[in-house]
N, C-alpha and C positions, 0 to 999 in steps of 0.2 A: 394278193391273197395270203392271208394265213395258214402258215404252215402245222401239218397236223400235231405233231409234239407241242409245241408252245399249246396249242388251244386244250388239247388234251390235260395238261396240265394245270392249265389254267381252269378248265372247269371241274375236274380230283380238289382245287383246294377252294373252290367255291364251293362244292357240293362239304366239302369236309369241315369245314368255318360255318356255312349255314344250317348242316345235324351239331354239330358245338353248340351254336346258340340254341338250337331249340330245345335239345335235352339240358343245355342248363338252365332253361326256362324254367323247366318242368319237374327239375330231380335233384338231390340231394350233392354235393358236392363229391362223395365216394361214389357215386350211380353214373354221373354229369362225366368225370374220368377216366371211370372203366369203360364206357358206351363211346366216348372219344376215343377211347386204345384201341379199341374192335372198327371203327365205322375206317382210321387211320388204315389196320393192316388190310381192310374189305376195299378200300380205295387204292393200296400201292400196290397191289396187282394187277388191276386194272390198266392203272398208268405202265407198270411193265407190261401190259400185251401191246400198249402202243409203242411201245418203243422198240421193243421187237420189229413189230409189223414195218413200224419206221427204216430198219436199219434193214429186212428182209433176212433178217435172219430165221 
């Protein structure tokens, strides 16, 4: 079984690499950046509640 950090992680940078692509699809190269800055810090929080939970802190 896989253990929940790896997977956690692993799906923060699937989710974070597949909004990447799509707003760069879609936007400007200054838009495409800022939107990757914001989706990055809305995802490493995340990944910090797991790791918490992980460690039972």
């Amino acid at each position: 079984m896989i253990e929940p950090f790896p997977l956690a992680l692993l799906l923060s940078v699937f989710v974070f690499v597949g909004l990447r692509f799509i707003i760069r699809l879609k936007s400007s190269t200054l838009i495409s950046e800022t939107l990757s800055i914001l989706a990055f810090f809305f995802l490493l929080p995340m990944l910090g509640v797991q790791i918490m939970s992980i460690i039972g802190a």
